[in-house]
BADO-340574 format. One record per residue (C-alpha): residue in one letter; y, z, x. Coordinates in Angstrom, 2 decimals, m for minus. Layout:
BEGIN
+------+---------+---------+---------+
: type :      yy :      zz :      xx :
+------+---------+---------+---------+
:    A :       Y :       Z :       X :
...
+------+---------+---------+---------+
END
This chain:
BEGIN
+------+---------+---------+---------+
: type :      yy :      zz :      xx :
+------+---------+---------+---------+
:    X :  169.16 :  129.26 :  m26.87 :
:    X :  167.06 :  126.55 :  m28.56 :
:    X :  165.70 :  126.46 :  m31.85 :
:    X :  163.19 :  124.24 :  m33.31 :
:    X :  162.68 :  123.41 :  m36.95 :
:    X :  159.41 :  122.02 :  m38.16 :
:    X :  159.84 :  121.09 :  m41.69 :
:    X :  156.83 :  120.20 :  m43.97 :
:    X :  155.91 :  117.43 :  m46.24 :
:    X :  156.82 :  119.61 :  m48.62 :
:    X :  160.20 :  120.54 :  m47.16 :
:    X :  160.63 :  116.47 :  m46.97 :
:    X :  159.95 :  116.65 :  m50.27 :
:    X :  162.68 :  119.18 :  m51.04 :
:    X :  165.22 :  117.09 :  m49.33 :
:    X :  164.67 :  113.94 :  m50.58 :
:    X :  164.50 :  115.26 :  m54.19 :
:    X :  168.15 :  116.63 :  m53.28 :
:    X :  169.42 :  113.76 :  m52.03 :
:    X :  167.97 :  111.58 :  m55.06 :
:    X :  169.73 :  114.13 :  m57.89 :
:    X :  173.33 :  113.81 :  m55.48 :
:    X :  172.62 :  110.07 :  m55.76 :
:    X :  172.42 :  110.10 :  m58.83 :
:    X :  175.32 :  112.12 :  m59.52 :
:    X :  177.58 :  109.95 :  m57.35 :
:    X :  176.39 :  106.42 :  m58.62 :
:    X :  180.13 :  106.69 :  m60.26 :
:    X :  181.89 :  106.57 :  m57.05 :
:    X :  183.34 :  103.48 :  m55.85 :
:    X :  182.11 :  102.55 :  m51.64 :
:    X :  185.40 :  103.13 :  m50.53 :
:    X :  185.01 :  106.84 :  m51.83 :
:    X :  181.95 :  107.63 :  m50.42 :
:    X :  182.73 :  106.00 :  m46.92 :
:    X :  185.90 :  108.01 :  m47.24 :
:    X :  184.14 :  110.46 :  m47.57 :
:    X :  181.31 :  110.11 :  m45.07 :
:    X :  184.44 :  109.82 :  m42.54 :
:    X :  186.01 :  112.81 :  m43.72 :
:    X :  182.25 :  114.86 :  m42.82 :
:    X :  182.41 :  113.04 :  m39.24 :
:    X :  186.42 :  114.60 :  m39.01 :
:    X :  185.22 :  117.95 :  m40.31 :
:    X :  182.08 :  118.59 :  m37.35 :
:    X :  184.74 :  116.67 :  m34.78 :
:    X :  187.00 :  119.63 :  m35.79 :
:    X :  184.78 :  122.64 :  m35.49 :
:    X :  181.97 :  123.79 :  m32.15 :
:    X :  179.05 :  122.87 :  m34.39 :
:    X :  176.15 :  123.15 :  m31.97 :
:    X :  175.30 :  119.26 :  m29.82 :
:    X :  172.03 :  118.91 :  m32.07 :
:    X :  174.41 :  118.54 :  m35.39 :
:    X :  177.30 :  116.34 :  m33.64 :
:    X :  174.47 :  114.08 :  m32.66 :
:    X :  172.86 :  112.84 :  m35.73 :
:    X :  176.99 :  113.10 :  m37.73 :
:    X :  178.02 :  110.73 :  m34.99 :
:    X :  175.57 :  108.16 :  m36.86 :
:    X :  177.06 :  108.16 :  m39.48 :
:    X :  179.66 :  105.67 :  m37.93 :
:    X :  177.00 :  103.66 :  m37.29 :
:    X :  175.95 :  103.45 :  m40.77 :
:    X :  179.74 :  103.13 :  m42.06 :
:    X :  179.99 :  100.06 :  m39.33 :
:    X :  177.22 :   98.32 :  m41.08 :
:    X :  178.96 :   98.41 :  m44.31 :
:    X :  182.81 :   97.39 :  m42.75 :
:    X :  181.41 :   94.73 :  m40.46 :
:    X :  182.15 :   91.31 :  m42.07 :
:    X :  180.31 :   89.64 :  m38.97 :
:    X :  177.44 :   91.76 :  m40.05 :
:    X :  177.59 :   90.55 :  m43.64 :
:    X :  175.15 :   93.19 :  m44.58 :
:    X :  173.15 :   92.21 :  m47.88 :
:    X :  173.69 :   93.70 :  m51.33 :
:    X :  170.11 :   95.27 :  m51.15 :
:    X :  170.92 :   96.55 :  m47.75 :
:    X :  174.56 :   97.87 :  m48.80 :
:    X :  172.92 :   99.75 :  m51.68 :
:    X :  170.40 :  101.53 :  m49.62 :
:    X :  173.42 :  102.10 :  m46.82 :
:    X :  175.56 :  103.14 :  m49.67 :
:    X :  173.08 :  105.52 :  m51.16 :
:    X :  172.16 :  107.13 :  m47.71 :
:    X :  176.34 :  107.86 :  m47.51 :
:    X :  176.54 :  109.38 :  m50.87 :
:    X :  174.80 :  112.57 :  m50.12 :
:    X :  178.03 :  113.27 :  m47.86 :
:    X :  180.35 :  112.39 :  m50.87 :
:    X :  179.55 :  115.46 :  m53.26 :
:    X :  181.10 :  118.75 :  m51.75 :
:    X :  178.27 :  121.06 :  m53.02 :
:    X :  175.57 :  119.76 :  m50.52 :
:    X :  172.57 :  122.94 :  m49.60 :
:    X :  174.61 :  124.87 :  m47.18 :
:    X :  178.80 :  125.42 :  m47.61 :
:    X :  179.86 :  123.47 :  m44.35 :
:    X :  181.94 :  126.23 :  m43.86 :
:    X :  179.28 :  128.70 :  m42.87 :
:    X :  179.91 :  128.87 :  m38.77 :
:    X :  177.07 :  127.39 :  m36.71 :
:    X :  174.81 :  126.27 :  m39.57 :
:    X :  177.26 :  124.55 :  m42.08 :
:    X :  176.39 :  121.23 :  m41.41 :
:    X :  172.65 :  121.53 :  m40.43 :
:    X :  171.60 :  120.37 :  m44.16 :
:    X :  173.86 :  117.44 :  m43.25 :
:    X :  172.05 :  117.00 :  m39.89 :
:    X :  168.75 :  116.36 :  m41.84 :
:    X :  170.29 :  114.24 :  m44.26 :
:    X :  171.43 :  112.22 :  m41.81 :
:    X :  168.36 :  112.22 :  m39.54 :
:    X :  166.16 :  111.02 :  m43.08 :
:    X :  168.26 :  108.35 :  m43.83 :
:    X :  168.34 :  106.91 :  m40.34 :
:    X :  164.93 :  107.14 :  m39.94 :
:    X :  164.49 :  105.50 :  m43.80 :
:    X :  166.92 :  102.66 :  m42.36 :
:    X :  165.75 :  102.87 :  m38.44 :
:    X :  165.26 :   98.52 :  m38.76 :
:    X :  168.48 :   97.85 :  m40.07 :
:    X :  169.95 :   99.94 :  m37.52 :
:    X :  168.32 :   98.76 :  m34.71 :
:    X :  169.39 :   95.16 :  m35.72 :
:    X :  172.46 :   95.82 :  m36.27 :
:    X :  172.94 :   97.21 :  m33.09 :
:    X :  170.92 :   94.31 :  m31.41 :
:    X :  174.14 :   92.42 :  m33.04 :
:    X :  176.74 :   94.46 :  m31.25 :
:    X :  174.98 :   93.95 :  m28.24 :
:    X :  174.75 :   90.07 :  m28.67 :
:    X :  178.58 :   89.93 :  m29.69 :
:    X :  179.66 :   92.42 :  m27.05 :
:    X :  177.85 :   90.05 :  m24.84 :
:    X :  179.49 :   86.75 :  m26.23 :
:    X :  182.87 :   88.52 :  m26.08 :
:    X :  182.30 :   88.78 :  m21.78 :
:    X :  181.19 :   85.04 :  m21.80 :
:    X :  183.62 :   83.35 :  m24.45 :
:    X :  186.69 :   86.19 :  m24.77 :
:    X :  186.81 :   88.72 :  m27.23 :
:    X :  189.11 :   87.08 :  m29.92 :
:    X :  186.17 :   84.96 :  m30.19 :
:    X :  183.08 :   87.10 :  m30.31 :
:    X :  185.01 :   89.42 :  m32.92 :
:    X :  184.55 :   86.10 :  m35.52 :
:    X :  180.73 :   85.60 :  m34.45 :
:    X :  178.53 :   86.62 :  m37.76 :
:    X :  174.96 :   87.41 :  m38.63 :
:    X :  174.04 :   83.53 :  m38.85 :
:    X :  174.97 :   83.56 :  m35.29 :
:    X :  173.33 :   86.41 :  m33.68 :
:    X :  170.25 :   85.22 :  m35.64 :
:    X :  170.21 :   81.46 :  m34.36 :
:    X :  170.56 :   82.81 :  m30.58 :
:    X :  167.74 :   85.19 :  m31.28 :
:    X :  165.74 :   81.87 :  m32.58 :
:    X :  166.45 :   80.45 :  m29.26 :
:    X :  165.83 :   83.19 :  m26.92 :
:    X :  161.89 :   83.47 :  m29.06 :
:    X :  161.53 :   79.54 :  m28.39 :
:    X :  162.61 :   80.00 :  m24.78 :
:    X :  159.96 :   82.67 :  m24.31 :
:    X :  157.64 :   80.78 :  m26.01 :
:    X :  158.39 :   77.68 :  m23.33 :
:    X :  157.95 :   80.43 :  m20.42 :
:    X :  155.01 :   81.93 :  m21.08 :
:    X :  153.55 :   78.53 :  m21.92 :
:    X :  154.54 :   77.05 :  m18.41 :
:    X :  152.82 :   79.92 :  m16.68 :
:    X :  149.63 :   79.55 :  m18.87 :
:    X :  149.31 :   75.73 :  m17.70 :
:    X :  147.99 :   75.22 :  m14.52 :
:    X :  146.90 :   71.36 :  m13.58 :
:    X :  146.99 :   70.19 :  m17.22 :
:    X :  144.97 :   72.67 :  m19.19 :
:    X :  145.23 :   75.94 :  m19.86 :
:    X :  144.55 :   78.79 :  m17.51 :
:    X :  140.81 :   80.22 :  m18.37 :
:    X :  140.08 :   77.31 :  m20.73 :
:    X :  138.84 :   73.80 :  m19.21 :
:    X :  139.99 :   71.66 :  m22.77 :
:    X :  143.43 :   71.23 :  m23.47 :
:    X :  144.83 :   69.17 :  m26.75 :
:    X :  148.06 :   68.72 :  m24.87 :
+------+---------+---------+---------+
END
Protein backbone atom coordinates (compact mmCIF):
# COMPACT_ATOMS: atom_id res chain seq x y z
CA UNK A 1 0.00 0.00 0.00
CA UNK A 2 1.23 3.56 -0.64
CA UNK A 3 0.37 6.59 1.03
CA UNK A 4 1.00 10.06 0.10
CA UNK A 5 1.17 13.07 2.36
CA UNK A 6 0.73 16.54 0.98
CA UNK A 7 1.44 18.91 3.70
CA UNK A 8 0.60 22.69 3.41
CA UNK A 9 2.39 25.88 3.91
CA UNK A 10 0.69 25.91 6.80
CA UNK A 11 1.60 22.42 7.95
CA UNK A 12 5.39 23.69 7.07
CA UNK A 13 4.61 26.18 9.21
CA UNK A 14 3.62 23.86 12.06
CA UNK A 15 6.80 21.98 11.76
CA UNK A 16 9.19 24.45 11.61
CA UNK A 17 7.63 26.33 14.58
CA UNK A 18 8.24 22.82 16.42
CA UNK A 19 11.46 22.38 15.52
CA UNK A 20 12.42 26.17 16.43
CA UNK A 21 10.76 25.79 20.27
CA UNK A 22 12.96 22.05 20.51
CA UNK A 23 15.88 24.23 19.38
CA UNK A 24 15.48 26.32 21.61
CA UNK A 25 15.02 24.06 24.37
CA UNK A 26 18.18 22.10 23.54
CA UNK A 27 20.60 25.14 22.93
CA UNK A 28 21.98 23.66 26.48
CA UNK A 29 23.20 20.52 25.07
CA UNK A 30 26.71 20.09 24.26
CA UNK A 31 27.32 18.57 20.09
CA UNK A 32 28.46 15.48 21.36
CA UNK A 33 24.91 15.05 23.03
CA UNK A 34 22.90 15.79 20.32
CA UNK A 35 25.01 13.71 17.72
CA UNK A 36 24.71 11.04 20.35
CA UNK A 37 21.71 11.37 20.15
CA UNK A 38 20.90 11.74 16.46
CA UNK A 39 22.86 8.22 16.34
CA UNK A 40 20.87 6.73 18.92
CA UNK A 41 17.37 7.73 16.47
CA UNK A 42 19.36 6.08 13.40
CA UNK A 43 19.92 2.70 16.01
CA UNK A 44 16.29 2.92 17.10
CA UNK A 45 14.51 2.78 13.12
CA UNK A 46 17.68 0.22 12.29
CA UNK A 47 16.06 -1.82 15.14
CA UNK A 48 12.40 -1.82 14.32
CA UNK A 49 10.37 -2.63 10.37
CA UNK A 50 9.59 1.07 10.10
CA UNK A 51 8.20 1.28 6.58
CA UNK A 52 11.40 2.06 3.48
CA UNK A 53 9.96 5.76 3.15
CA UNK A 54 11.11 6.50 7.01
CA UNK A 55 14.57 4.43 6.87
CA UNK A 56 15.30 6.56 3.88
CA UNK A 57 15.35 10.08 4.95
CA UNK A 58 16.89 8.59 9.01
CA UNK A 59 19.71 7.14 6.96
CA UNK A 60 20.63 10.99 6.29
CA UNK A 61 21.11 11.71 9.17
CA UNK A 62 24.65 10.06 8.94
CA UNK A 63 25.22 12.20 6.37
CA UNK A 64 24.59 15.19 8.34
CA UNK A 65 26.55 13.71 11.52
CA UNK A 66 29.60 13.06 8.83
CA UNK A 67 29.67 16.70 8.08
CA UNK A 68 30.12 17.61 11.60
CA UNK A 69 32.97 14.54 12.48
CA UNK A 70 34.85 15.07 9.24
CA UNK A 71 38.05 17.04 10.08
CA UNK A 72 38.92 16.93 6.19
CA UNK A 73 35.62 18.60 5.81
CA UNK A 74 36.43 21.31 8.34
CA UNK A 75 32.88 22.40 8.25
CA UNK A 76 32.49 26.21 9.32
CA UNK A 77 31.13 27.46 12.64
CA UNK A 78 28.09 29.01 10.74
CA UNK A 79 27.65 25.77 8.95
CA UNK A 80 28.11 23.56 12.25
CA UNK A 81 25.43 25.68 13.93
CA UNK A 82 22.87 25.25 11.28
CA UNK A 83 24.04 21.27 11.10
CA UNK A 84 23.89 21.29 14.81
CA UNK A 85 20.50 22.86 15.04
CA UNK A 86 18.96 20.58 12.26
CA UNK A 87 20.31 17.45 14.79
CA UNK A 88 18.77 18.84 17.84
CA UNK A 89 15.22 18.18 17.01
CA UNK A 90 16.33 14.35 17.40
CA UNK A 91 17.93 15.14 20.86
CA UNK A 92 14.64 15.93 22.95
CA UNK A 93 12.63 12.59 23.54
CA UNK A 94 9.15 14.29 23.38
CA UNK A 95 9.24 14.96 19.53
CA UNK A 96 5.12 15.00 17.82
CA UNK A 97 4.61 11.33 17.67
CA UNK A 98 6.06 8.67 20.65
CA UNK A 99 8.56 6.70 18.31
CA UNK A 100 7.17 3.90 19.87
CA UNK A 101 3.83 3.96 18.13
CA UNK A 102 4.34 0.85 15.42
CA UNK A 103 4.49 1.97 11.78
CA UNK A 104 4.15 5.73 12.33
CA UNK A 105 6.59 6.48 15.29
CA UNK A 106 9.16 7.98 13.45
CA UNK A 107 7.21 9.65 10.53
CA UNK A 108 7.40 13.19 12.46
CA UNK A 109 11.11 12.36 12.40
CA UNK A 110 10.95 11.56 8.65
CA UNK A 111 9.78 15.20 8.00
CA UNK A 112 12.15 16.63 10.24
CA UNK A 113 14.68 15.16 8.58
CA UNK A 114 13.43 15.69 5.00
CA UNK A 115 13.13 19.87 6.08
CA UNK A 116 16.39 20.11 7.26
CA UNK A 117 18.00 18.41 4.30
CA UNK A 118 16.23 20.26 2.00
CA UNK A 119 17.12 23.70 4.27
CA UNK A 120 20.88 22.38 3.94
CA UNK A 121 20.50 20.53 0.30
CA UNK A 122 24.05 22.85 -0.81
CA UNK A 123 26.04 21.89 1.95
CA UNK A 124 25.13 18.44 1.40
CA UNK A 125 25.64 18.17 -2.01
CA UNK A 126 29.22 19.62 -1.47
CA UNK A 127 30.04 17.72 0.95
CA UNK A 128 29.33 14.79 -0.85
CA UNK A 129 31.07 16.22 -4.05
CA UNK A 130 34.10 15.96 -1.34
CA UNK A 131 33.70 12.29 -0.64
CA UNK A 132 33.59 11.71 -4.12
CA UNK A 133 36.85 13.73 -4.88
CA UNK A 134 38.68 11.97 -1.84
CA UNK A 135 37.25 8.55 -2.60
CA UNK A 136 38.66 9.29 -5.94
CA UNK A 137 42.21 10.48 -4.71
CA UNK A 138 42.27 7.46 -2.36
CA UNK A 139 42.16 4.97 -5.91
CA UNK A 140 44.91 7.24 -7.48
CA UNK A 141 47.31 8.07 -4.42
CA UNK A 142 46.23 5.12 -1.64
CA UNK A 143 43.85 5.58 0.93
CA UNK A 144 46.13 6.49 3.95
CA UNK A 145 46.58 9.44 1.88
CA UNK A 146 43.23 10.63 0.65
CA UNK A 147 41.88 10.11 4.36
CA UNK A 148 44.34 13.44 5.25
CA UNK A 149 43.07 15.43 2.01
CA UNK A 150 40.85 18.55 3.47
CA UNK A 151 38.38 21.09 2.19
CA UNK A 152 41.34 23.43 0.85
CA UNK A 153 42.06 20.53 -1.30
CA UNK A 154 38.93 19.38 -2.81
CA UNK A 155 38.36 23.12 -3.45
CA UNK A 156 41.75 23.88 -5.37
CA UNK A 157 41.07 20.67 -7.71
CA UNK A 158 37.58 21.96 -8.29
CA UNK A 159 39.44 25.45 -9.31
CA UNK A 160 41.31 23.45 -11.76
CA UNK A 161 38.83 21.22 -13.25
CA UNK A 162 36.53 25.03 -13.91
CA UNK A 163 39.87 26.45 -15.60
CA UNK A 164 40.30 23.25 -17.58
CA UNK A 165 36.75 23.55 -18.88
CA UNK A 166 37.16 26.92 -19.44
CA UNK A 167 40.47 26.00 -21.80
CA UNK A 168 38.11 23.27 -23.60
CA UNK A 169 35.35 24.98 -24.49
CA UNK A 170 37.56 27.87 -25.56
CA UNK A 171 39.64 25.59 -28.00
CA UNK A 172 36.47 24.41 -29.65
CA UNK A 173 35.10 28.02 -29.99
CA UNK A 174 38.39 29.06 -32.00
CA UNK A 175 38.51 28.08 -35.35
CA UNK A 176 41.46 29.78 -37.66
CA UNK A 177 42.20 32.54 -35.12
CA UNK A 178 38.90 34.09 -34.23
CA UNK A 179 36.10 32.99 -32.76
CA UNK A 180 33.48 30.75 -34.25
CA UNK A 181 30.39 33.12 -35.49
CA UNK A 182 32.38 36.32 -34.85
CA UNK A 183 35.01 37.59 -37.61
CA UNK A 184 37.11 40.02 -34.74
CA UNK A 185 39.05 38.42 -32.24
CA UNK A 186 41.23 40.47 -29.41
CA UNK A 187 43.32 37.37 -29.01
Amino acid sequence: MEITIELSETDLDHFREVMKKIRDKTTSLAEDEVISQARQLLQDVRDTSAPNFIRERINRLETLIAMLQDKGWGINDEDRQRVLHALSYFADPEDLIPDDIPGLGFLDDAIMIELVTQELQHEISAYRDFLVYRAAEGSRIGTEVAENLERGDWLENRRKQLHSRMRRRRRRGTTGGSTSGSSFSVF
